[in-house]
C-alpha positions in Angstrom: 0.0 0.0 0.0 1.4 3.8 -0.9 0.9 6.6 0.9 0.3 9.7 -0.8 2.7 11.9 -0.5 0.6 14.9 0.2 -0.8 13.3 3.0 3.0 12.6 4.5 3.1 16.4 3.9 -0.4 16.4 5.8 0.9 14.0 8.6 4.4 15.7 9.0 2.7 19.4 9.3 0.0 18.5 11.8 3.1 17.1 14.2 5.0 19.8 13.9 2.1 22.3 14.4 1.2 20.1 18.1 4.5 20.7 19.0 4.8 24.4 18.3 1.7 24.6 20.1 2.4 22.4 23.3 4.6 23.5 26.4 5.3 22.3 29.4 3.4 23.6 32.9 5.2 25.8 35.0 4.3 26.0 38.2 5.4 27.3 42.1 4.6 25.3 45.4 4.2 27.2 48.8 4.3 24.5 51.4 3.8 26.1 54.9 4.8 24.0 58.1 4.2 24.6 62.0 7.0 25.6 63.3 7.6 22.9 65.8 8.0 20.0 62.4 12.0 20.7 62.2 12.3 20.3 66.2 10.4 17.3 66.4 12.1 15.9 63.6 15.2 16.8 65.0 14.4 14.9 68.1 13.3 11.8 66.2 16.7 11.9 64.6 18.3 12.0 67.9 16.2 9.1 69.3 16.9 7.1 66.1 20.6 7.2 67.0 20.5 6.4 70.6 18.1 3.8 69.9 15.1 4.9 72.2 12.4 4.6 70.0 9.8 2.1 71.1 9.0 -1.3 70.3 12.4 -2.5 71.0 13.9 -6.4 72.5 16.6 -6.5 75.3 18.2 -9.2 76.6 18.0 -9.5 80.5 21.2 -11.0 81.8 20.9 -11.0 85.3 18.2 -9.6 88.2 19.0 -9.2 91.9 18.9 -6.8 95.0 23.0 -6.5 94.9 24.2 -3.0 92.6 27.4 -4.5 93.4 26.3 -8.0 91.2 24.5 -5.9 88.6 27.7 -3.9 88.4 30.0 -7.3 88.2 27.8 -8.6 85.7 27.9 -5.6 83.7 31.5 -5.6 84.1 31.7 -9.3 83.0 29.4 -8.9 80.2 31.5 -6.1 78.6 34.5 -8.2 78.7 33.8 -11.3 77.6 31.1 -10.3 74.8 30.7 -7.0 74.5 28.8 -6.4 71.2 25.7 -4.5 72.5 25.5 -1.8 75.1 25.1 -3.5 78.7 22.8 -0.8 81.7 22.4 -1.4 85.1 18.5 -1.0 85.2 16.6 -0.5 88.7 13.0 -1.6 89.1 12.4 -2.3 92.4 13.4 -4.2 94.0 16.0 -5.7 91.6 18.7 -4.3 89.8 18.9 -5.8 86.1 20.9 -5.6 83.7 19.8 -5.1 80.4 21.6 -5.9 77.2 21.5 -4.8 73.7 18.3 -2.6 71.9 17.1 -5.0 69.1 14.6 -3.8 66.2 12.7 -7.4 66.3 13.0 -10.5 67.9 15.1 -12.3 65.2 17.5 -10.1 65.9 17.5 -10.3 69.3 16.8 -14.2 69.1 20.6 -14.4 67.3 22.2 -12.5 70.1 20.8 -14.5 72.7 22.4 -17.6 70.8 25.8 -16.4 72.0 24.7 -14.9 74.6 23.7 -17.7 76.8 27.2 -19.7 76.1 28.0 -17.2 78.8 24.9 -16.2 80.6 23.1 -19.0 80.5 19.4 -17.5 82.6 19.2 -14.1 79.6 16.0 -13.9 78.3 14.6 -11.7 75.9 12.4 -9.6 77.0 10.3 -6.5 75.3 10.2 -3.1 77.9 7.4 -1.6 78.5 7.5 2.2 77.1 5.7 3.4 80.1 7.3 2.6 82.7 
């Protein structure tokens, strides 16, 4: 089949007359905030690094009315394992010490794999945010 050629002229010249024709949008965007949003994200950021976001596994290693154990223990922990951040933790009336800050419990399951080689009684344990 042949195409006419004035209708290739036809074709080409309706194209090129949509494409004179057609531009691109142009626009501006005024986005207003309170002006608390950077401070609290600021302070999101801050709890993201230290870990203090809820929803969170430890690892309890130990539990007893001695500060002077809990201390030991601490002290024992940090030596022979030391991967995760070790706190003394008081709840009365125990002192506890409480290991690691784990985003789920596989994570925290895995730690307490090498953690009881050592310490065999840690469990893992999930804080409550309240208290």
């Amino acid at each position: 089949m042949r195409i006419h050629p004035n209708t290739k002229i036809l074709t080409t010249l309706v194209f090129i007359g949509f494409f004179a024709f057609a531009k691109a949008q142009s626009g501006q965007v005024n986005i207003s905030q309170n002006a608390k949003i950077p401070e609290l994200l600021k302070l999101k950021t801050e709890l993201s690094i230290n870990n203090e976001l809820g929803d969170r596994y430890k690892i309890q290693i130990h539990s007893g009315n001695s500060i002077q154990t809990a201390a030991t223990i601490k002290r024992r922990f940090l030596n022979k394992i030391g991967t995760w951040e070790a706190k003394v933790k008081y709840e009365t009336p125990n002192y506890k010490v409480w290991v690691g800050n784990f985003r789920n419990r596989l994570e925290a399951d895995r730690a307490l794999l090498s953690i009881k080689k050592e310490f065999p009684n840690a469990l893992i344990f999930k804080p409550d945010p309240n208290r």
